[in-house]
C-alpha positions, 0 to 999 in steps of 0.5 A, spaced: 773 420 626 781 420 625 785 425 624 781 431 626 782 436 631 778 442 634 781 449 632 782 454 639 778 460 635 781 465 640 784 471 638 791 469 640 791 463 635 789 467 629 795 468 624 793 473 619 796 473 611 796 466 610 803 464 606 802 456 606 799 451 601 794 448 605 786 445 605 782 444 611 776 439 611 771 441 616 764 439 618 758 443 621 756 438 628 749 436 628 748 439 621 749 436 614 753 441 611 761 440 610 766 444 607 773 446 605 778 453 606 784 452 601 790 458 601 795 458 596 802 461 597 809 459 595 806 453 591 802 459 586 808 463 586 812 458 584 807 456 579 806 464 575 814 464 576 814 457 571 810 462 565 808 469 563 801 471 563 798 477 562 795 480 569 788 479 566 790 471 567 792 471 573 786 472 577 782 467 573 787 461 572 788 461 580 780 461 581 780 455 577 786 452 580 783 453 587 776 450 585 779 444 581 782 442 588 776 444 592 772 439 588 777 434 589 777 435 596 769 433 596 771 426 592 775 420 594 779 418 587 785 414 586 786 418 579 785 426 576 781 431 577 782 436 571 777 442 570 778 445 562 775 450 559 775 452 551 774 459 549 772 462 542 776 468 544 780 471 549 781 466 553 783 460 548 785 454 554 785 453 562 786 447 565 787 446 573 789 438 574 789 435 581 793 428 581 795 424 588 790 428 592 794 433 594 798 436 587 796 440 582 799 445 576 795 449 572 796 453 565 792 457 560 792 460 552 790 466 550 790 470 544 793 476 543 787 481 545 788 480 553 796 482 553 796 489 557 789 488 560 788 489 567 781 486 568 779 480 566 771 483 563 767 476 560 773 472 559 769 466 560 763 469 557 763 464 549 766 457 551 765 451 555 766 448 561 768 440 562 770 437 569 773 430 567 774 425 573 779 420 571 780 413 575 787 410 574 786 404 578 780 403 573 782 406 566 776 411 565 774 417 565 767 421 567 766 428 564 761 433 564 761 439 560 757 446 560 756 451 556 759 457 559 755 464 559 757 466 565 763 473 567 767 469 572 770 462 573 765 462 580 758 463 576 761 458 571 761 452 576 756 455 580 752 453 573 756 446 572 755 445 578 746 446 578 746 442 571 750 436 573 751 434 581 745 433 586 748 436 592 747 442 593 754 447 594 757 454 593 763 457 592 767 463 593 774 464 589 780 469 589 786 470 586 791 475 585 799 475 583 802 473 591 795 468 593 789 464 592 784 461 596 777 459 595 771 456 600 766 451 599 760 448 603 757 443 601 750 438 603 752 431 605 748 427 601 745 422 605 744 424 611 737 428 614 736 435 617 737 436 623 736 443 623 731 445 617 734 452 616 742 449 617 743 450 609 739 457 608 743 460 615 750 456 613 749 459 606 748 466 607 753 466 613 759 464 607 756 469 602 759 475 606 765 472 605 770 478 600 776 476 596 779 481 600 778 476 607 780 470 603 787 472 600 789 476 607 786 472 613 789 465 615 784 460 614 783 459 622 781 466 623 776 467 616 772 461 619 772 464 626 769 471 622 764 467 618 762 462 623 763 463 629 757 462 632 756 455 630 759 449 632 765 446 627 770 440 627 775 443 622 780 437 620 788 437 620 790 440 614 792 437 607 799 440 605 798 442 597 804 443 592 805 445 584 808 439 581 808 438 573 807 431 570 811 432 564 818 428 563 822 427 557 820 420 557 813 423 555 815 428 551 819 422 547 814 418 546 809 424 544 814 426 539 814 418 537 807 419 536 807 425 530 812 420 527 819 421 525 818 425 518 814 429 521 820 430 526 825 430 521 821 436 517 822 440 523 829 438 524 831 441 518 827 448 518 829 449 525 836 445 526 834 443 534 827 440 536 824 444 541 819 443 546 816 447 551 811 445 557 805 449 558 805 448 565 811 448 568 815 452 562 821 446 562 824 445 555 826 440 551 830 440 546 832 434 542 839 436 536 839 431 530 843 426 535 837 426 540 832 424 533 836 419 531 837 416 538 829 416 539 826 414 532 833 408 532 830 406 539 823 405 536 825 401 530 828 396 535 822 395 539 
């Protein structure tokens, strides 16, 4: 294998409260299970720092930002990878997107019920789940959706993830205002056991992980305190980064969408067309010039 290293699990190597944007890849030798350690720092500050959410939100929007990167991790796509999640109250929308492999951005909605709250108490429990998967190279999209019935985003893709894939896998998330970070472990498929008890050991090692010890050790040093009796390849890690698509470009081309009278209505109710981004809270604002400019360049083409 390329591009792989053995991490030196000795204490002086360990560094402790992680403040990167990094995900290890690492395979159990001699076993058929993998995994993967995500942490998240600057690049989740940057993000909350772009929009206002209510403390509840924090938590489970960077759960689901992290779980959206550790599933993309497990798949080679040339694309997207969007989780999307659809509430009936509370919550109304979250969407974590990882795009080019290594960069994703995230947003949510929400009703007015969760501004104050503290705690996020069955915030996913009337909803759905959906897992889109979108092939640029091929123009087309896989999705799986799940009803949601579940208190947390981990239970809820622990349920997408017995319904829809034939891989066994588990996940364990945290998130708070400064960090995020998740873990994964995952069967290879196609590959038999060497060791009958690998996935049963593996799994229960993982499950004494807290969110505590995932926001606050380094990924080398959470590894070493779960798995430290078993022989690992960690893989050099991949740099994560928040990034938004949105441009004006687009936004032109949504607002040539809604078509210009429906454009010049709100010209005239507001004097200015403003558009804000959910991810990234860029705006746009387009004066009477700027309408003029877009609906003349779209009578030209």
């Amino acid at each position: 294998m390329t591009n792989q290293s053995v991490i030196d699990f000795t204490e002086e190597n360990l560094i402790k409260v992680p403040n990167e944007d990094v995900l290890h890849k690492f395979i159990f030798e001699s076993q058929n299970v993998r995994g993967e350690i995500v942490t998240l720092g600057p690049s989740w500050q940057t993000l909350l720092e772009r929009r206002t959410y209510p403390q509840a939100m924090v938590e489970v929007l960077g759960e689901l930002s992290v779980a959206a990167l550790l599933l993309s991790a497990t798949i080679k796509i040339d694309g997207t990878l969007a989780l999307q999640y659809r509430g009936t109250t509370g919550i109304q929308l979250l969407v974590a997107e990882v795009f080019k492999a290594n960069f994703f951005r995230s947003m949510a909605k929400w009703d007015e019920s969760l501004d104050g709250q503290s705690t996020q108490p069955n915030l996913l429990r009337e909803g759905s789940l959906a897992v889109t998967i979108t092939q640029e190279n091929l123009k087309q999209s896989y999705q799986g959706i799940v009803d949601t019935q579940q208190q947390t985003v981990q239970e809820a893709l622990a349920h997408y993830m017995a319904q829809s894939e034939q891989i066994p896998t588990r996940l364990w998330l945290a998130a708070n205002a400064q960090n995020a970070a998740g873990l994964m472990i995952q069967k290879i498929p196609g590959v038999p056991d060497q060791d009958a008890d690998a996935w049963n050991r593996i799994s229960q090692l993982a499950s004494t992980v807290s969110k505590h010890e995932l926001l606050e050790l380094a990924p080398q040093q959470l590894l070493r305190r779960l798995f430290h009796e078993e022989t690992m390849r960690v893989f050099d890690p991949n740099q994560i980064e928040f990034s938004c698509k949105c441009s004006e470009s687009r936004t032109t081309n949504m607002l040539r969408s809604l078509g210009e009278e429906e454009v010049r209505e709100i010209l005239d109710e507001k004097a200015s067309v403003d558009i804000t981004c959910d991810f990234c809270g860029k705006n746009y604002i387009y004066s009477e010039a700027g309408v003029d400019r877009i609906f003349s360049e779209s009578s030209l083409n």
